[in-house]
MARLO-67578 format. One line per 8 residues: number of its first residue (from 1); their letters; for each residue x, y, z of C-alpha. Coordinates in Angstrom, 1 decimal, always signed. Layout:
NUM	A	X/Y/Z ~ ... $
//
This chain:
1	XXXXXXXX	-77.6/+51.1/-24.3 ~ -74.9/+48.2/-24.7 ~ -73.0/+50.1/-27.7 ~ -72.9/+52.7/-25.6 ~ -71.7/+51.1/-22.5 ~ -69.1/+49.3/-24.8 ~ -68.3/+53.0/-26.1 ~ -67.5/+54.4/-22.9 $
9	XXXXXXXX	-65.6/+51.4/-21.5 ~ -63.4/+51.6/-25.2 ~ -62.5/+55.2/-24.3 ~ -61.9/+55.0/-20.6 ~ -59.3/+52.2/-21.5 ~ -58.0/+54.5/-24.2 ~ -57.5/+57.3/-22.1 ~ -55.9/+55.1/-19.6 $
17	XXXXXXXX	-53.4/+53.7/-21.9 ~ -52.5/+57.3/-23.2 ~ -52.3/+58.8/-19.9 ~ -49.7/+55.6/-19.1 ~ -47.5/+56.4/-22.0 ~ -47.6/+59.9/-20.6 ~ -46.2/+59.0/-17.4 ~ -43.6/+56.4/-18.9 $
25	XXXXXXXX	-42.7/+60.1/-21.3 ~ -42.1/+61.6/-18.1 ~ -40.4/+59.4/-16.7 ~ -38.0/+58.7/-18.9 ~ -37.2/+62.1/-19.4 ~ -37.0/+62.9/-15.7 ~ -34.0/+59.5/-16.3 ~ -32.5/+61.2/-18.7 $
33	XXXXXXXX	-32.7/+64.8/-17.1 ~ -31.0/+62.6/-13.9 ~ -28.2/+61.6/-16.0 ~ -27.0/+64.5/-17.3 ~ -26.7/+66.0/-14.2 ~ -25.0/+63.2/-12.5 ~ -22.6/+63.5/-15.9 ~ -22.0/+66.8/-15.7 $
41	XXXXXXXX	-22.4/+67.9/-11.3 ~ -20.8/+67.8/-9.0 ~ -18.1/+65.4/-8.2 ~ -19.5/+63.6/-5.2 ~ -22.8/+61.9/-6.8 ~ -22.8/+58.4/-5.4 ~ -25.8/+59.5/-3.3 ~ -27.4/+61.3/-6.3 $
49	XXXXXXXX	-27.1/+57.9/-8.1 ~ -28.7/+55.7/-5.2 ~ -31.3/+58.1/-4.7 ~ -32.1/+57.9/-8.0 ~ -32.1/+54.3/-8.1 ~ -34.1/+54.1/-4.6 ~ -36.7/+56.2/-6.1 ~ -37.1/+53.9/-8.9 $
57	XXXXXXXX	-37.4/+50.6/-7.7 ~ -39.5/+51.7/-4.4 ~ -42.4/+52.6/-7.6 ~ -41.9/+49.3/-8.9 ~ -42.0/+47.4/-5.6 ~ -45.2/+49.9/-4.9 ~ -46.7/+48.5/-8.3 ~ -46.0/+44.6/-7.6 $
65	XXXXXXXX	-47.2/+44.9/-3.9 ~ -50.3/+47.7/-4.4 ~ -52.7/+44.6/-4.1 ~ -50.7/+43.1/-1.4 ~ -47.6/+40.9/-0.8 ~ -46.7/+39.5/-4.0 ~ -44.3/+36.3/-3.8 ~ -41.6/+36.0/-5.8 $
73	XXXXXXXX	-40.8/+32.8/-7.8 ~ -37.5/+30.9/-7.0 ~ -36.2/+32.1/-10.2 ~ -36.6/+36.0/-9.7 ~ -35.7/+35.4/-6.3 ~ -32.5/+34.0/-7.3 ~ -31.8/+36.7/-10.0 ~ -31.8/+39.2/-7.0 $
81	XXXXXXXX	-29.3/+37.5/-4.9 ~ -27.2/+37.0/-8.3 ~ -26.6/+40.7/-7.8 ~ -24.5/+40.1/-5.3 ~ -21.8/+37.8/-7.4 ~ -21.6/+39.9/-10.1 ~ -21.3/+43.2/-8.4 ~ -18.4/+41.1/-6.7 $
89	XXXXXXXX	-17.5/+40.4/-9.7 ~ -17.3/+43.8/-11.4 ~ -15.9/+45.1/-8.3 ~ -12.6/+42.7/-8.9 ~ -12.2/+42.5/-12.3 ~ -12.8/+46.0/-14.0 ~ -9.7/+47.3/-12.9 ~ -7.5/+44.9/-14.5 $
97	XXXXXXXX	-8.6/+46.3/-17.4 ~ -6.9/+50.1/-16.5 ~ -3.7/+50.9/-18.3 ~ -2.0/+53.9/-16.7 ~ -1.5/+56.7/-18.9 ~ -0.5/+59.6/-16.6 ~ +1.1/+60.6/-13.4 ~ -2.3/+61.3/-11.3 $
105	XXXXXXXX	-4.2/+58.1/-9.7 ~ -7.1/+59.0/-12.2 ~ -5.1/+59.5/-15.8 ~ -5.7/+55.6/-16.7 ~ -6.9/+54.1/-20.3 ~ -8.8/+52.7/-22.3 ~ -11.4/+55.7/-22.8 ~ -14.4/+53.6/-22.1 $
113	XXXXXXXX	-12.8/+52.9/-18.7 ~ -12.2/+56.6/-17.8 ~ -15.8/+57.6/-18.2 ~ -17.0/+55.0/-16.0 ~ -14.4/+55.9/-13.5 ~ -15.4/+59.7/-13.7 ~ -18.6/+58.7/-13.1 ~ -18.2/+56.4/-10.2 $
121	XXXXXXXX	-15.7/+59.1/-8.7 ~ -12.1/+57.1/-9.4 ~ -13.3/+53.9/-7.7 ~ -12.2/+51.8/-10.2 ~ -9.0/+53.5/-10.3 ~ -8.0/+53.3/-6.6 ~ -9.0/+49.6/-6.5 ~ -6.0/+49.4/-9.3 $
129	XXXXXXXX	-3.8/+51.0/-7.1 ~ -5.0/+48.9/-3.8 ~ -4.0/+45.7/-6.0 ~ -0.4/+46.9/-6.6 ~ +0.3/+48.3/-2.8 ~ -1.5/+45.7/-0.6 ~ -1.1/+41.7/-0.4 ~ -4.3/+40.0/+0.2 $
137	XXXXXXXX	-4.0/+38.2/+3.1 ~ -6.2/+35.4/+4.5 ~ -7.1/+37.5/+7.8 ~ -6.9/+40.7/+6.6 ~ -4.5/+43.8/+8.0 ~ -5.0/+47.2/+8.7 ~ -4.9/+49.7/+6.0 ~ -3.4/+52.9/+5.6 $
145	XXXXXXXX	-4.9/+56.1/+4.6 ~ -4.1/+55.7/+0.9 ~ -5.5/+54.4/-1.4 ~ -8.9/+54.7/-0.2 ~ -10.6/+51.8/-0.7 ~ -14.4/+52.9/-0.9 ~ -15.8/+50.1/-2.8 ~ -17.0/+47.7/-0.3 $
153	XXXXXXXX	-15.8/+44.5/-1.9 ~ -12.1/+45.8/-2.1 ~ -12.1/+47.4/+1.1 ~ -13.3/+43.7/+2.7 ~ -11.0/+41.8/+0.8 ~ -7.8/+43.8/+1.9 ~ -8.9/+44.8/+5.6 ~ -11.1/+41.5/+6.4 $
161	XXXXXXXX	-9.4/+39.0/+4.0 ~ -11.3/+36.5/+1.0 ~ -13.0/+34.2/+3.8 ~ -15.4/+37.0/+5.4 ~ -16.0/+38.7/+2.2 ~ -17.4/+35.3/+1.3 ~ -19.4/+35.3/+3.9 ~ -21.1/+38.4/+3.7 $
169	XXXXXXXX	-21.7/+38.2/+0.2 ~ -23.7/+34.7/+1.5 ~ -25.1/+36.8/+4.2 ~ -26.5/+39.3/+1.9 ~ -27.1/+37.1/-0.7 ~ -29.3/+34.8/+1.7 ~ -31.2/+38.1/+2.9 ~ -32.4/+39.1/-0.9 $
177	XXXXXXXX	-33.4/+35.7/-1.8 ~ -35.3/+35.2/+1.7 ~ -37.4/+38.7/+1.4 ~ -38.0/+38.3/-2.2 ~ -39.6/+34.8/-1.9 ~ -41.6/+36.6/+1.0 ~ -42.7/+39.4/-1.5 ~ -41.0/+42.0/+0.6 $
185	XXXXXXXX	-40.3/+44.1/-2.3 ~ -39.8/+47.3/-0.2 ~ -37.0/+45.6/+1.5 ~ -35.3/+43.8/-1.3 ~ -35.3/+47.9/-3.3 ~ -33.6/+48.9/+0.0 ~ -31.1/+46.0/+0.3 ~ -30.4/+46.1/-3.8 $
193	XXXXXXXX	-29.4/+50.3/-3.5 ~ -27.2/+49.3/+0.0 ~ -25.2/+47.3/-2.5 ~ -24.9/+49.9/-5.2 ~ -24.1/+52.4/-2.7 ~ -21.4/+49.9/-1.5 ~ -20.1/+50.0/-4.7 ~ -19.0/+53.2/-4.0 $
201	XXXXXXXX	-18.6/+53.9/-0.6 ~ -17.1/+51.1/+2.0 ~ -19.1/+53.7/+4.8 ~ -22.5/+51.3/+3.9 ~ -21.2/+49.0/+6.8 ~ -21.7/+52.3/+9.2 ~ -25.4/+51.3/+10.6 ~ -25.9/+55.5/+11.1 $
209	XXXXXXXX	-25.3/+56.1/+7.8 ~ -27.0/+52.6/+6.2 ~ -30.2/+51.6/+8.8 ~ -30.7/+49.3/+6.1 ~ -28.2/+46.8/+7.4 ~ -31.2/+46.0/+9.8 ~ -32.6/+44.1/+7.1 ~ -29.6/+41.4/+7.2 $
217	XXXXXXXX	-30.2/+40.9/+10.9 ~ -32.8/+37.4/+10.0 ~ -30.2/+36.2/+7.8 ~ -26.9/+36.8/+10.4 ~ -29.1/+35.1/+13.0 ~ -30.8/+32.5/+11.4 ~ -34.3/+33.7/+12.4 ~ -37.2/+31.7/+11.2 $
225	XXXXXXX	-37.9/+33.6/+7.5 ~ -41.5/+34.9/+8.7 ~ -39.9/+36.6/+11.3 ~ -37.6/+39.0/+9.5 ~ -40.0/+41.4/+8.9 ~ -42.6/+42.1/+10.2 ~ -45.3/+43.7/+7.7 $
//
């Protein structure tokens, strides 16, 4: 009766490790199904792309929470606000790299650079051309119609000036660290694909189109952490 207890307890754990390696097969090819179409669609794809990315990390902050709220350690927590600094961080330096090759705001080198540009609809271009029109300046200015900044961190530099884009970057920073030492995975996912969407489009500081900048409101006003969120 044991053997055959151990028996059936062997193959349910079998089955359940193949029907996992199923769903990580299908998974991955549902990624890589994403990515060619973002590759080749159409032109306008930040939304595919955070959509994408929302999908994914709500599933894994529905695995780390399925048997409640899961703390995060002061290290992971930390890693999540690091995102914040070296999105900055991308966001500036990338398009020092671009060497114009052609007449069009787009026709920029190396090839590597291009791609990535293609893909993240010329927002690495028109940050090149911001830094050669506009001064930064320590309170900001208005800004014309061209080039349009829609990367978040370029567009607050140049219309807001260095001192407030350092203190939304704390701001958001403050907010990731706070919820993922709570366990509020759900709202860290939703805070991490605001700041990928940023990336792309400076329209993520709209509260109609981004409800998720509710989430910063504990960390703008200072609330008591507990009271951020209610779960």
């Amino acid at each position: 009766m044991r053997k055959r207890r151990k028996l059936v307890a062997k193959n349910k754990g079998y089955t359940a490790k193949r029907l996992l390696l199923l769903l990580l097969a299908l998974a991955l090819v549902a990624a890589a199904a994403v990515g060619v179409f973002l590759m080749v669609g159409p032109k306008s794809r930040s939304a595919a792309l955070c959509t994408f990315l929302l999908v994914l990390l709500l599933a894994l902050a529905k695995l780390r929470t399925r048997r409640g709220l899961h703390p995060g350690s002061r290290p992971l927590a930390a890693l999540c606000a690091a995102t914040v600094p070296v999105l900055a961080a991308v966001s500036y330096i990338l398009p020092l790299f671009v060497v114009k090759i052609g007449p069009w705001a787009n026709d920029i080198g190396p090839g590597w650079l291009k791609k990535l540009d293609d893909l993240l609809t010329c927002r690495i271009s028109l940050a090149w051309a911001a830094y050669r029109v506009f001064d930064i300046k320590i309170a900001g200015q208005m800004l014309p119609d061209w080039p349009a900044l829609d990367n978040i961190f370029v567009y607050l530099l140049y219309l807001t000036g260095p001192v407030m884009v350092v203190l939304v970057c704390a701001l958001m920073m403050t907010a990731l660290y706070g919820y993922a030492r709570r366990g509020q995975w759900q709202a860290v996912a939703c805070l991490l694909v605001m700041l990928a969407y940023g990336y792309m489009e400076s329209q993520v500081t709209h509260l109609t189109s981004d409800p998720a900048l509710l989430l910063l409101c504990g960390a703008v006003f200072a609330l008591p952490r507990e009271r951020w969120l209610d779960e």
